[in-house]
PyMOL Python script that loads the backbone (N, CA, C, O; Angstrom):
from pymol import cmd

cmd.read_pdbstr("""\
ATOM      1  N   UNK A   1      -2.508  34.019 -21.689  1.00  0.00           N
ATOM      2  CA  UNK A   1      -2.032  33.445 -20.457  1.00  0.00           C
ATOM      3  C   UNK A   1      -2.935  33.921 -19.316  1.00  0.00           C
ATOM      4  O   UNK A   1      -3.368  35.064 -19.171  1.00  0.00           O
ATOM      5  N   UNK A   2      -3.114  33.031 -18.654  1.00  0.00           N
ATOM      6  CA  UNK A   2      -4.120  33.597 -17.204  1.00  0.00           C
ATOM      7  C   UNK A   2      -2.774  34.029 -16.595  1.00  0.00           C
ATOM      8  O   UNK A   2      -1.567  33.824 -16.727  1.00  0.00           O
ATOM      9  N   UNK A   3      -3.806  34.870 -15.718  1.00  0.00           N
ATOM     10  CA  UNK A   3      -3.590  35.061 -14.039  1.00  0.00           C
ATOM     11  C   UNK A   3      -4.174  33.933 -13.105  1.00  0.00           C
ATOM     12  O   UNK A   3      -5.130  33.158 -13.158  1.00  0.00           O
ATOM     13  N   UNK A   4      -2.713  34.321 -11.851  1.00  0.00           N
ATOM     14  CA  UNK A   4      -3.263  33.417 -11.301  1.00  0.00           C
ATOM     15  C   UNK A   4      -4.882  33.558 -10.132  1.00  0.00           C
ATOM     16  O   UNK A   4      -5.339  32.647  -9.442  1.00  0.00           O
ATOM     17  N   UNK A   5      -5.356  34.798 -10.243  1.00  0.00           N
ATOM     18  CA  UNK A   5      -7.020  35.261  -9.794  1.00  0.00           C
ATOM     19  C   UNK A   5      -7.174  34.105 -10.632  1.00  0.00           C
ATOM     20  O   UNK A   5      -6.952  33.028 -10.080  1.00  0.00           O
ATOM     21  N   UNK A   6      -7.593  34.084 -12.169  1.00  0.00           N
ATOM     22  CA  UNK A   6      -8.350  33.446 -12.932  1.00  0.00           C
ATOM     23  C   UNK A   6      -8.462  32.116 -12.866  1.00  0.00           C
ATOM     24  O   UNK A   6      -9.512  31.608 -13.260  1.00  0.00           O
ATOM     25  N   UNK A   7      -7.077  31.040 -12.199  1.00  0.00           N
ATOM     26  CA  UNK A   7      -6.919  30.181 -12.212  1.00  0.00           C
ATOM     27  C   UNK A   7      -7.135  29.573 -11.050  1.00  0.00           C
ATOM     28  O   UNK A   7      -7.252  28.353 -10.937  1.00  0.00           O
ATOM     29  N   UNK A   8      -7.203  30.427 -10.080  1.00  0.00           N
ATOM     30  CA  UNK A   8      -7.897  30.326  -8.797  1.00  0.00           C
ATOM     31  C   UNK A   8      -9.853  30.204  -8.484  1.00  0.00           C
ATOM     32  O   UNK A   8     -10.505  29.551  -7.669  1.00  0.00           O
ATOM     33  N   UNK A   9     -10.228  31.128  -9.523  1.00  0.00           N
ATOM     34  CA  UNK A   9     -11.843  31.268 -10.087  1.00  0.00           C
ATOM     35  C   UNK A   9     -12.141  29.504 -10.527  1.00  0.00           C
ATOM     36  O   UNK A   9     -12.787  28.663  -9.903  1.00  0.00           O
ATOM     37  N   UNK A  10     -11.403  29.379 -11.814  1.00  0.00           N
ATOM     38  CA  UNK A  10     -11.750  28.445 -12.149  1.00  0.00           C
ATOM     39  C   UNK A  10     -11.906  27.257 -11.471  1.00  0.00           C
ATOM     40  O   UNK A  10     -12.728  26.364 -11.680  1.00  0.00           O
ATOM     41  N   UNK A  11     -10.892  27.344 -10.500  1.00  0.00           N
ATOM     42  CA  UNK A  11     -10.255  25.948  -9.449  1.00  0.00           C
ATOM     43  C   UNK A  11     -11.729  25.918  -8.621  1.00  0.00           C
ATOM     44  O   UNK A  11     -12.503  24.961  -8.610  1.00  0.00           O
ATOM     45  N   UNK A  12     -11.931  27.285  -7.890  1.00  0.00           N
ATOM     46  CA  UNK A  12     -13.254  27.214  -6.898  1.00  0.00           C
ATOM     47  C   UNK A  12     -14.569  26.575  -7.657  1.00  0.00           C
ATOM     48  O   UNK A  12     -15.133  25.543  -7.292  1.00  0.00           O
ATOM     49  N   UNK A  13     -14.853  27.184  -8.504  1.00  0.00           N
ATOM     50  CA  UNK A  13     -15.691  26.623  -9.188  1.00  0.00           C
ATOM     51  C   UNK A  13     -15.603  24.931 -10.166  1.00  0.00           C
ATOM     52  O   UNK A  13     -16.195  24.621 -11.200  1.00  0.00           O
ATOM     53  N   UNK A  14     -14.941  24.383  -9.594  1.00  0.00           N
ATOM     54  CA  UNK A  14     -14.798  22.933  -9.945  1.00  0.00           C
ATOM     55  C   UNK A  14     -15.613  22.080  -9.325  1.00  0.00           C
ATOM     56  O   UNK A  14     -15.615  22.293  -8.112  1.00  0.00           O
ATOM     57  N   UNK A  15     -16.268  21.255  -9.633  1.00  0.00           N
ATOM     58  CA  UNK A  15     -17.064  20.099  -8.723  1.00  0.00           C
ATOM     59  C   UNK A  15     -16.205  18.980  -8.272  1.00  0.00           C
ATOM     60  O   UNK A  15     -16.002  18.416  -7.197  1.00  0.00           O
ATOM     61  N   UNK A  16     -15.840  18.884  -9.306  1.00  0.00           N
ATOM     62  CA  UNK A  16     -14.952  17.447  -9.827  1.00  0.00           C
ATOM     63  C   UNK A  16     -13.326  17.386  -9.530  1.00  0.00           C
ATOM     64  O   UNK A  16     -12.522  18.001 -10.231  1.00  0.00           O
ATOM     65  N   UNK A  17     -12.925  16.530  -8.348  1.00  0.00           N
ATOM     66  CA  UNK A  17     -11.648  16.954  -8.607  1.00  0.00           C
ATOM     67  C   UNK A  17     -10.307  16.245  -9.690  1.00  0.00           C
ATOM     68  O   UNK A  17      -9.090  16.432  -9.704  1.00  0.00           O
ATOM     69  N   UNK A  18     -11.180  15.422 -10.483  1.00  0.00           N
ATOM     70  CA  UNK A  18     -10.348  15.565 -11.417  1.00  0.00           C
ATOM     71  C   UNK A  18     -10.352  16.354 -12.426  1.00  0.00           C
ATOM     72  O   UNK A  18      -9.556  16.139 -13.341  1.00  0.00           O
ATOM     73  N   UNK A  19     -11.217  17.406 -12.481  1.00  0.00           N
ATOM     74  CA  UNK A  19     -11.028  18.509 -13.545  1.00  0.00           C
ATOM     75  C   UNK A  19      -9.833  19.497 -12.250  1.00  0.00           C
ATOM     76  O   UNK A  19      -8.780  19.877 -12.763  1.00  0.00           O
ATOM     77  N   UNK A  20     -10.000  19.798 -10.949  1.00  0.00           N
ATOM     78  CA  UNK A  20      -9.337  20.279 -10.389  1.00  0.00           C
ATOM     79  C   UNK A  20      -7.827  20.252 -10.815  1.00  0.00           C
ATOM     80  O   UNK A  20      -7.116  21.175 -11.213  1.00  0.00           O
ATOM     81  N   UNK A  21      -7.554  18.968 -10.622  1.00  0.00           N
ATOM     82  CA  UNK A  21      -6.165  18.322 -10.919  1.00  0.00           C
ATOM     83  C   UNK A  21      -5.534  18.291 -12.354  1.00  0.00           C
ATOM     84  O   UNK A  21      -4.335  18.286 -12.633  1.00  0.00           O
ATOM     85  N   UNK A  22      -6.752  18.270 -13.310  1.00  0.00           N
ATOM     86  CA  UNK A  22      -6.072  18.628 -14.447  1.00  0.00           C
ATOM     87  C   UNK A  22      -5.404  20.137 -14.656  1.00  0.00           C
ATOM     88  O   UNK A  22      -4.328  20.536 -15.103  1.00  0.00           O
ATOM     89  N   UNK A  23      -6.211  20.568 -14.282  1.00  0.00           N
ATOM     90  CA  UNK A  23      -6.418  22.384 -14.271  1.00  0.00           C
ATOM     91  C   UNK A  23      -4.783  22.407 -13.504  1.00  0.00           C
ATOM     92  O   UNK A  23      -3.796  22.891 -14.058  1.00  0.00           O
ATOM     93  N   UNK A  24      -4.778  21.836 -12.267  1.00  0.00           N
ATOM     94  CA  UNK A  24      -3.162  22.474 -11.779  1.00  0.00           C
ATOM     95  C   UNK A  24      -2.383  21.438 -12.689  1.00  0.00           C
ATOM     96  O   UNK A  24      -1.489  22.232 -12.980  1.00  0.00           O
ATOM     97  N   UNK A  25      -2.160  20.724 -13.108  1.00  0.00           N
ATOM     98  CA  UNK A  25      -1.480  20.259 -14.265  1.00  0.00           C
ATOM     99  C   UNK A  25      -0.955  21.151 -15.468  1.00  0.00           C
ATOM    100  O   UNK A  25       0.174  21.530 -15.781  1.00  0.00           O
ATOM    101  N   UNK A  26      -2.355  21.360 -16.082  1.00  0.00           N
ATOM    102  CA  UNK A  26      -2.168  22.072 -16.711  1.00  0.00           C
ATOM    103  C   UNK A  26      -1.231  23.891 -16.717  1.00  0.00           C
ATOM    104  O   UNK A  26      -0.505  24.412 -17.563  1.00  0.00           O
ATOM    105  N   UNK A  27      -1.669  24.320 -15.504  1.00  0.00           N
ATOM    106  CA  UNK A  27      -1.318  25.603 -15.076  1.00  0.00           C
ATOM    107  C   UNK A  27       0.221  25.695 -14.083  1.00  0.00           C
ATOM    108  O   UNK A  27       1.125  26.497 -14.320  1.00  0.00           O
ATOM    109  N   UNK A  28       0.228  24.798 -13.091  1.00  0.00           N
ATOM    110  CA  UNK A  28       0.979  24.742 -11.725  1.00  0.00           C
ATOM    111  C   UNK A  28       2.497  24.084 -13.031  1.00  0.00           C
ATOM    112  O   UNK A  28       3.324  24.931 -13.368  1.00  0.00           O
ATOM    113  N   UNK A  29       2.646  22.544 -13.619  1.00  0.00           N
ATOM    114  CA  UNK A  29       3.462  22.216 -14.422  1.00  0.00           C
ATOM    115  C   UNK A  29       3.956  22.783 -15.939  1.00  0.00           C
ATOM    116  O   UNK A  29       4.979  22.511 -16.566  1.00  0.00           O
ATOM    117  N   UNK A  30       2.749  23.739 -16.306  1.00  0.00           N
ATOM    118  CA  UNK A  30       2.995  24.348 -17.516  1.00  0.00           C
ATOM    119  C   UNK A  30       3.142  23.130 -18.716  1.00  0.00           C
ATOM    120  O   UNK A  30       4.003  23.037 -19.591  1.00  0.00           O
ATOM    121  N   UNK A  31       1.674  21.999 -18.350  1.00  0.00           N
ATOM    122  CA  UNK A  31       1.467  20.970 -19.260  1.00  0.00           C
ATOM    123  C   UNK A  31       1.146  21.533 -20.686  1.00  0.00           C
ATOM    124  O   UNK A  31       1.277  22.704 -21.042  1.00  0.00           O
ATOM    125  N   UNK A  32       0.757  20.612 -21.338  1.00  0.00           N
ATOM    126  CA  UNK A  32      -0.017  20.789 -23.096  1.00  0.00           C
ATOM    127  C   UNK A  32      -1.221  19.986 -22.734  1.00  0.00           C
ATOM    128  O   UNK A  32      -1.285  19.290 -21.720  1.00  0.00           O
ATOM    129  N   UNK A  33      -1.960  20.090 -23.417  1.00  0.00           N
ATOM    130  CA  UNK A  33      -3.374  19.514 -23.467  1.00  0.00           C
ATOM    131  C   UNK A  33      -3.124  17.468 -23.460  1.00  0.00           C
ATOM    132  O   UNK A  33      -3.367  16.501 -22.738  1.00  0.00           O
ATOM    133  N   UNK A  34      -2.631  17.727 -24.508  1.00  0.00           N
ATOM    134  CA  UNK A  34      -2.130  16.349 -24.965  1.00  0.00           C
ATOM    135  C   UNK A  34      -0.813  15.887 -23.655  1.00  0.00           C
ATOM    136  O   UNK A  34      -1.028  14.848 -23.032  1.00  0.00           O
ATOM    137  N   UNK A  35      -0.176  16.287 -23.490  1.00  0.00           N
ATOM    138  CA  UNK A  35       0.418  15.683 -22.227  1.00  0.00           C
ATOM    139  C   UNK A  35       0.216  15.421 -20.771  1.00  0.00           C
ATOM    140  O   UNK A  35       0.813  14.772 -19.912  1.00  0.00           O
ATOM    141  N   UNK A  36      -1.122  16.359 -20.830  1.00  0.00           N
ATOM    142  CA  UNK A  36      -1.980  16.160 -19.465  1.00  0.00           C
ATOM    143  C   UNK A  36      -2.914  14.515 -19.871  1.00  0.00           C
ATOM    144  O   UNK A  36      -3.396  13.660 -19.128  1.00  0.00           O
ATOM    145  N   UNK A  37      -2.856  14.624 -21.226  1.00  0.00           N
ATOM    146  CA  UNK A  37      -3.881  13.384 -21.293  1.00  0.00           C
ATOM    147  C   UNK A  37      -3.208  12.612 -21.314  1.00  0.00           C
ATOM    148  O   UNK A  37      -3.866  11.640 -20.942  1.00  0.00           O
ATOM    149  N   UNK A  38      -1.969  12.218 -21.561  1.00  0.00           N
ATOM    150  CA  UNK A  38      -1.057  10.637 -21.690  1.00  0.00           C
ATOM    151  C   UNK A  38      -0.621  10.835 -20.049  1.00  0.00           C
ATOM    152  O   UNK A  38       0.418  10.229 -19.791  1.00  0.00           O
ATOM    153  N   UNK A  39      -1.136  11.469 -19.045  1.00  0.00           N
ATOM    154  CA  UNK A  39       0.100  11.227 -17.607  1.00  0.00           C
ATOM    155  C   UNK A  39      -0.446   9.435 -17.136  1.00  0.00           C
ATOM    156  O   UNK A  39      -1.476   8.860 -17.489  1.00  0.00           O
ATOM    157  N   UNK A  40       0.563   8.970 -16.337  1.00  0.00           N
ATOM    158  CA  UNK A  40       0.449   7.993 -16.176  1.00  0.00           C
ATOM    159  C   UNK A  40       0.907   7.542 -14.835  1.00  0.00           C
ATOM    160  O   UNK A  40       2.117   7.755 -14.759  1.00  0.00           O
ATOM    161  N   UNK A  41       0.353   6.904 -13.537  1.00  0.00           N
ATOM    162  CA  UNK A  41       1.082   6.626 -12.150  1.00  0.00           C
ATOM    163  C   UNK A  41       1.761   6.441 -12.219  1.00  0.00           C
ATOM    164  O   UNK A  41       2.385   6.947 -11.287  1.00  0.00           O
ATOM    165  N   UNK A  42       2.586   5.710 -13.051  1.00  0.00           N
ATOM    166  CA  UNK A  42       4.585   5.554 -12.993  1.00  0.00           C
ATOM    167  C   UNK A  42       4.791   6.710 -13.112  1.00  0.00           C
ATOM    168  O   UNK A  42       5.057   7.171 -12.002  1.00  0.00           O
ATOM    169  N   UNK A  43       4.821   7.631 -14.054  1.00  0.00           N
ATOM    170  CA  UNK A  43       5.298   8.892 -14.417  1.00  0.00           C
ATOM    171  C   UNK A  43       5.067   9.769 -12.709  1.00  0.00           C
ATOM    172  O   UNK A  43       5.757  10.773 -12.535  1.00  0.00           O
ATOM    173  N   UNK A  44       4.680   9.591 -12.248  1.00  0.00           N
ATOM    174  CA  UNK A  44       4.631  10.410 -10.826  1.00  0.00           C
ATOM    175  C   UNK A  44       5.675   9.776  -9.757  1.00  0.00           C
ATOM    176  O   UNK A  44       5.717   8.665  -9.227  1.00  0.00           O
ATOM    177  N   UNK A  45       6.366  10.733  -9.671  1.00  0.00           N
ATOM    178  CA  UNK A  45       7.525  10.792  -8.531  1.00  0.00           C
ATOM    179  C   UNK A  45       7.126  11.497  -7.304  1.00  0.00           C
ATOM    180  O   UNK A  45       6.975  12.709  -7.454  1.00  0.00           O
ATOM    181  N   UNK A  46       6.948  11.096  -6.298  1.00  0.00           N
ATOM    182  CA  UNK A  46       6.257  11.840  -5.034  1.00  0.00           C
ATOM    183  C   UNK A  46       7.411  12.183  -4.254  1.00  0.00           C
ATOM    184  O   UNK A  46       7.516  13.286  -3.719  1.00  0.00           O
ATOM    185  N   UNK A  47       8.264  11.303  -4.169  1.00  0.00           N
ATOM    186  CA  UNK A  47       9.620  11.610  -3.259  1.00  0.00           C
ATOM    187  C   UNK A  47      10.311  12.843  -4.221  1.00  0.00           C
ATOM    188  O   UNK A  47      10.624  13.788  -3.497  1.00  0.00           O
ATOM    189  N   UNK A  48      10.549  13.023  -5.290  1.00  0.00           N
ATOM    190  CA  UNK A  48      11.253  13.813  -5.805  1.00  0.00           C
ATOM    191  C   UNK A  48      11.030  15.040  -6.246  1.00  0.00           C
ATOM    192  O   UNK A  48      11.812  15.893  -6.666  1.00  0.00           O
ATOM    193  N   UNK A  49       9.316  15.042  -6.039  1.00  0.00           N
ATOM    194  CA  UNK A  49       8.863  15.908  -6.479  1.00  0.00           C
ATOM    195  C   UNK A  49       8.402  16.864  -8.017  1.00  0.00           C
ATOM    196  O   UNK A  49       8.096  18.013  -8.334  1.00  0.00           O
ATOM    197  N   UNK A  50       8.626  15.332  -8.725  1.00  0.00           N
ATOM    198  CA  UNK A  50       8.372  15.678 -10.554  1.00  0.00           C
ATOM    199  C   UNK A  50       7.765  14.510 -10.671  1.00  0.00           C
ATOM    200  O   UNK A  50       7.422  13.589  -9.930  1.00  0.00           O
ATOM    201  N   UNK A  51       7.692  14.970 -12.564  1.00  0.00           N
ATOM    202  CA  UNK A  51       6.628  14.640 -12.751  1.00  0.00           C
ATOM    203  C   UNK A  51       7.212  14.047 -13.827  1.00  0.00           C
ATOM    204  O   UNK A  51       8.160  14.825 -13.929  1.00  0.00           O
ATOM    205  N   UNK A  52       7.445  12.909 -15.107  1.00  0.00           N
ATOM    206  CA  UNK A  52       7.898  12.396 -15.981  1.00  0.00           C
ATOM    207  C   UNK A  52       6.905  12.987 -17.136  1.00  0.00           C
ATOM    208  O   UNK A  52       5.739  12.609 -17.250  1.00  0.00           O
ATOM    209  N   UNK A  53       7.450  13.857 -17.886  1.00  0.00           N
ATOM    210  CA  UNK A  53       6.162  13.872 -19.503  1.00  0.00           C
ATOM    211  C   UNK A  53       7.334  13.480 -20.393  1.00  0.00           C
ATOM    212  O   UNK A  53       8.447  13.918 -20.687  1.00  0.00           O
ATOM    213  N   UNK A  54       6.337  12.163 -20.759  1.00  0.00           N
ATOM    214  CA  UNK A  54       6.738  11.599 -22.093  1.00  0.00           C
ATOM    215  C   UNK A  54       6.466  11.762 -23.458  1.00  0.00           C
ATOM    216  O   UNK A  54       5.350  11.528 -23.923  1.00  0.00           O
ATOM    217  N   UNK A  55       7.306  12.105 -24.052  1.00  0.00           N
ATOM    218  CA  UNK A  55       7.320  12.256 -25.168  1.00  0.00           C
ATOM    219  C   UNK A  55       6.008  13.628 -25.788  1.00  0.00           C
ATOM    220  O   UNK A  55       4.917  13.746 -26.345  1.00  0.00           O
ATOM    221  N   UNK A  56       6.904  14.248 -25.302  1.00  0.00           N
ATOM    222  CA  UNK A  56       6.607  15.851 -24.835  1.00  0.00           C
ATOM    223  C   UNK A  56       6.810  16.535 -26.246  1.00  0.00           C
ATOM    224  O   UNK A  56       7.220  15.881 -27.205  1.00  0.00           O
ATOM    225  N   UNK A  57       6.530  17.772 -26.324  1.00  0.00           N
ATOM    226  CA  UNK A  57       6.798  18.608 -27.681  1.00  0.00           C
ATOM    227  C   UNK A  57       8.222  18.669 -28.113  1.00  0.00           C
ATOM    228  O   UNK A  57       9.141  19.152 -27.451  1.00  0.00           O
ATOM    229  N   UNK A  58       8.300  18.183 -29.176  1.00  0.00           N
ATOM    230  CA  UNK A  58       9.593  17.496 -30.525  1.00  0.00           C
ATOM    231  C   UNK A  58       9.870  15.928 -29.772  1.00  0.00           C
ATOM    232  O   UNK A  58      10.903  15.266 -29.876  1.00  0.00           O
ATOM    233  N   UNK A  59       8.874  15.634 -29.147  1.00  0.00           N
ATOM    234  CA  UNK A  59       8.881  13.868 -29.191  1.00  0.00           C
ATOM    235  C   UNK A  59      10.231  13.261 -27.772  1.00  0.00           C
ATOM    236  O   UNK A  59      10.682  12.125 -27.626  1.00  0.00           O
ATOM    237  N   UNK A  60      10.553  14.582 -26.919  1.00  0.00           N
ATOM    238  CA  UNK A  60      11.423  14.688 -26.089  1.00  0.00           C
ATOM    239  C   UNK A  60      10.340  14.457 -24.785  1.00  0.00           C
ATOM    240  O   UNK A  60       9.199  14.916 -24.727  1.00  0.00           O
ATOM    241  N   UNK A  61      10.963  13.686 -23.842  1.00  0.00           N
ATOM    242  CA  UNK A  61      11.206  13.472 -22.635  1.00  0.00           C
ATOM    243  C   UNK A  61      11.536  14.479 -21.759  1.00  0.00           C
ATOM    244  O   UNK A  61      12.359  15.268 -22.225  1.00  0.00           O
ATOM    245  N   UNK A  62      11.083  14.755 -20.406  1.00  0.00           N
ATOM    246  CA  UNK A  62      11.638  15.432 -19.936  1.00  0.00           C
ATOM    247  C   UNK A  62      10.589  15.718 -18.325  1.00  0.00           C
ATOM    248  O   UNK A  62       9.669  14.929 -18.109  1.00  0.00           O
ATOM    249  N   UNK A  63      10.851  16.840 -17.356  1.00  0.00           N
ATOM    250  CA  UNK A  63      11.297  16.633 -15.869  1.00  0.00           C
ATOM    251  C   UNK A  63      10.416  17.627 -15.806  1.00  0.00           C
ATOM    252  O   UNK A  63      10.499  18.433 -16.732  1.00  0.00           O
ATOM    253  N   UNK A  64       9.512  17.843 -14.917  1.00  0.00           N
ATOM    254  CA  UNK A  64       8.521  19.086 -14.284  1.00  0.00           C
ATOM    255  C   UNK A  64       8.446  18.960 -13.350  1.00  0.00           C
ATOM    256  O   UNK A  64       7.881  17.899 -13.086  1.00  0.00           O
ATOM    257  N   UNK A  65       8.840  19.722 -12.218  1.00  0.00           N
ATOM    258  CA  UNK A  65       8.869  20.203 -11.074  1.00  0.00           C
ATOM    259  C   UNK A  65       7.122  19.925 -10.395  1.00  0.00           C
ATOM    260  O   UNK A  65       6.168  20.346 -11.049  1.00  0.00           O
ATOM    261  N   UNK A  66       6.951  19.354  -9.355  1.00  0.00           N
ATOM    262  CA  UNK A  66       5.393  19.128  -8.835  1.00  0.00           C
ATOM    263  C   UNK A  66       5.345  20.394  -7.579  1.00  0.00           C
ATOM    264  O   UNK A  66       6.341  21.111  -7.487  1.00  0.00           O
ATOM    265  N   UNK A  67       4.338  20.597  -6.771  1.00  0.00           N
ATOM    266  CA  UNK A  67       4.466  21.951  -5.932  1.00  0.00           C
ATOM    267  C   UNK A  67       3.547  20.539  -4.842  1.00  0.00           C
ATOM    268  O   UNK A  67       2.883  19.530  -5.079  1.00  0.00           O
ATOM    269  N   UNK A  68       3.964  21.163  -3.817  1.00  0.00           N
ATOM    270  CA  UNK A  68       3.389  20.131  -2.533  1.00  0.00           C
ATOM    271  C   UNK A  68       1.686  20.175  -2.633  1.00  0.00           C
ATOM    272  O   UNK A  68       0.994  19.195  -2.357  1.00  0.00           O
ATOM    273  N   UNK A  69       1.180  21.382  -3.043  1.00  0.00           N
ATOM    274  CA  UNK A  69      -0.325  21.543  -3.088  1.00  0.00           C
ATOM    275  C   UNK A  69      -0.861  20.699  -4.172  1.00  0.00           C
ATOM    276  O   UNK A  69      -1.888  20.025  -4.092  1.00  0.00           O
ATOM    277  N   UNK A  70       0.068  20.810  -5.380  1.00  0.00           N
ATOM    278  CA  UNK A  70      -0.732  19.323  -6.468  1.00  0.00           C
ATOM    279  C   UNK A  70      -0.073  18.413  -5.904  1.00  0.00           C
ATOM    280  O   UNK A  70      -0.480  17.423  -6.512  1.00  0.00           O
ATOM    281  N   UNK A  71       0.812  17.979  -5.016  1.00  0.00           N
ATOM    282  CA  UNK A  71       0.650  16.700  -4.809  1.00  0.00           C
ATOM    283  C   UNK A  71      -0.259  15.928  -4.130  1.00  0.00           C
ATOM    284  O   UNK A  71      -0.573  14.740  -4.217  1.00  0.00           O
ATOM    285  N   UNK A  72      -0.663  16.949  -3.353  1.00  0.00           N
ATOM    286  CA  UNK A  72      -2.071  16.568  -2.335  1.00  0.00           C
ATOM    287  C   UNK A  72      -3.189  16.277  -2.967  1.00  0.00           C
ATOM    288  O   UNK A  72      -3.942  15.330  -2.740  1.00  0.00           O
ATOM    289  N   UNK A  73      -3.318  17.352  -4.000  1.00  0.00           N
ATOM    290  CA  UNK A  73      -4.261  16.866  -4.994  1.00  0.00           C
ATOM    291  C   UNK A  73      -4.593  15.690  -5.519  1.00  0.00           C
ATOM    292  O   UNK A  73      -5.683  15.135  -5.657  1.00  0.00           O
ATOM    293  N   UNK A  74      -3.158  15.289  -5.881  1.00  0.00           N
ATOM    294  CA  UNK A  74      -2.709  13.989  -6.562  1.00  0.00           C
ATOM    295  C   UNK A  74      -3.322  12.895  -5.860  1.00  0.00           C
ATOM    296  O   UNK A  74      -4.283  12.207  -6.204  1.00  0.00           O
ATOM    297  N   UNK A  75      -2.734  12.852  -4.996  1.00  0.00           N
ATOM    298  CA  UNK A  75      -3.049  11.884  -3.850  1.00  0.00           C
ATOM    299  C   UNK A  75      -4.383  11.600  -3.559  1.00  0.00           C
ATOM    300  O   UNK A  75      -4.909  10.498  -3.403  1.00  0.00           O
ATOM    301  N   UNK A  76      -4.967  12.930  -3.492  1.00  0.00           N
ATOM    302  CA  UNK A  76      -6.458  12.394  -2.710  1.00  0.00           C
ATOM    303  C   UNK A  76      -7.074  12.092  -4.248  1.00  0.00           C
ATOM    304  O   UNK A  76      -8.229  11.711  -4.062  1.00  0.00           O
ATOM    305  N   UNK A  77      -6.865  12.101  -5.271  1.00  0.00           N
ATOM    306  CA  UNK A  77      -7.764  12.101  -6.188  1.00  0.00           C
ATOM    307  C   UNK A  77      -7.337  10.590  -6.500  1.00  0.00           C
ATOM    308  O   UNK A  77      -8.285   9.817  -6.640  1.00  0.00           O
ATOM    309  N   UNK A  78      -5.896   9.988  -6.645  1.00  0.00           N
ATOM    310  CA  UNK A  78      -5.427   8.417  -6.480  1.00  0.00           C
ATOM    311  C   UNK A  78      -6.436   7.493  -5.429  1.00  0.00           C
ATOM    312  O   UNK A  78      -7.113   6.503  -5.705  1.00  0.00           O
ATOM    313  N   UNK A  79      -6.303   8.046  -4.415  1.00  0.00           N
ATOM    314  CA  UNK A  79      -6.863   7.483  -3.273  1.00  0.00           C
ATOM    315  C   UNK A  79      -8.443   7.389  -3.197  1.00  0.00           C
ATOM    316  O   UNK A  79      -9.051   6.497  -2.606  1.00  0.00           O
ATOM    317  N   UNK A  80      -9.086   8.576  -3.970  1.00  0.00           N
ATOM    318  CA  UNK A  80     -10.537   8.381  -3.786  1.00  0.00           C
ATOM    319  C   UNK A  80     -10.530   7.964  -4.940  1.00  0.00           C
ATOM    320  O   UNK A  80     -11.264   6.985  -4.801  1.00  0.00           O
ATOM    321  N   UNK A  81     -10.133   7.978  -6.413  1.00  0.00           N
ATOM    322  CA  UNK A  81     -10.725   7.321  -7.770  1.00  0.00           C
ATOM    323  C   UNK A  81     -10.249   6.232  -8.250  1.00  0.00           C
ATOM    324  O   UNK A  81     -10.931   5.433  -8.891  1.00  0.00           O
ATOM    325  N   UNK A  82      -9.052   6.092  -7.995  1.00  0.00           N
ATOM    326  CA  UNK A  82      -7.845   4.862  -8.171  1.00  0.00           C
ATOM    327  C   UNK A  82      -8.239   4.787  -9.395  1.00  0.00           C
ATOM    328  O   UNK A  82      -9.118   4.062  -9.862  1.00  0.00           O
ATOM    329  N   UNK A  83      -7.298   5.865 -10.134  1.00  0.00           N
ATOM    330  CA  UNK A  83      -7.389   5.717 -11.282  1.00  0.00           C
ATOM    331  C   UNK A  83      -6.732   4.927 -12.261  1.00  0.00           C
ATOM    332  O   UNK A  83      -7.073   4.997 -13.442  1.00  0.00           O
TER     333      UNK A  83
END
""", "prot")
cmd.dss("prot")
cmd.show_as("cartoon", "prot")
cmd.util.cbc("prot")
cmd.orient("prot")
């Protein structure tokens, strides 16, 4: 498990901010590899502040809390890549 120094290192040293955004995905939601790769713009709730992972470990559904700093993330990386 990192620290969060380490996860902060890694973040600075990003070029790209969609490796940025994966990285707090991964770390900030306490994703899986594989569920960072299926996310999807429906699955993002901005008003509510979660995040939808589907069909998550044992094939379950379920609710992750977003933090206002990845949502910004979110956003500018929607807005500049339109992904």
């Amino acid at each position: 498990m990192l620290i969060k120094q380490e996860v902060w290192a890694m973040l600075k040293f990003c070029t790209l901010l969609k490796n940025k955004v994966l990285i707090g995905l991964l770390y900030g939601c306490g994703l899986r590899c594989l569920e960072v790769r299926s996310v999807k713009l429906a699955d993002l709730d901005f008003d509510r502040r979660q995040l939808k992972v589907v069909q998550g470990k044992g094939k379950k559904d379920r609710y992750v809390p977003l933090s206002e700093h990845l949502i910004r993330g979110l956003k500018n990386y929607i807005s500049a890549q339109r992904p």
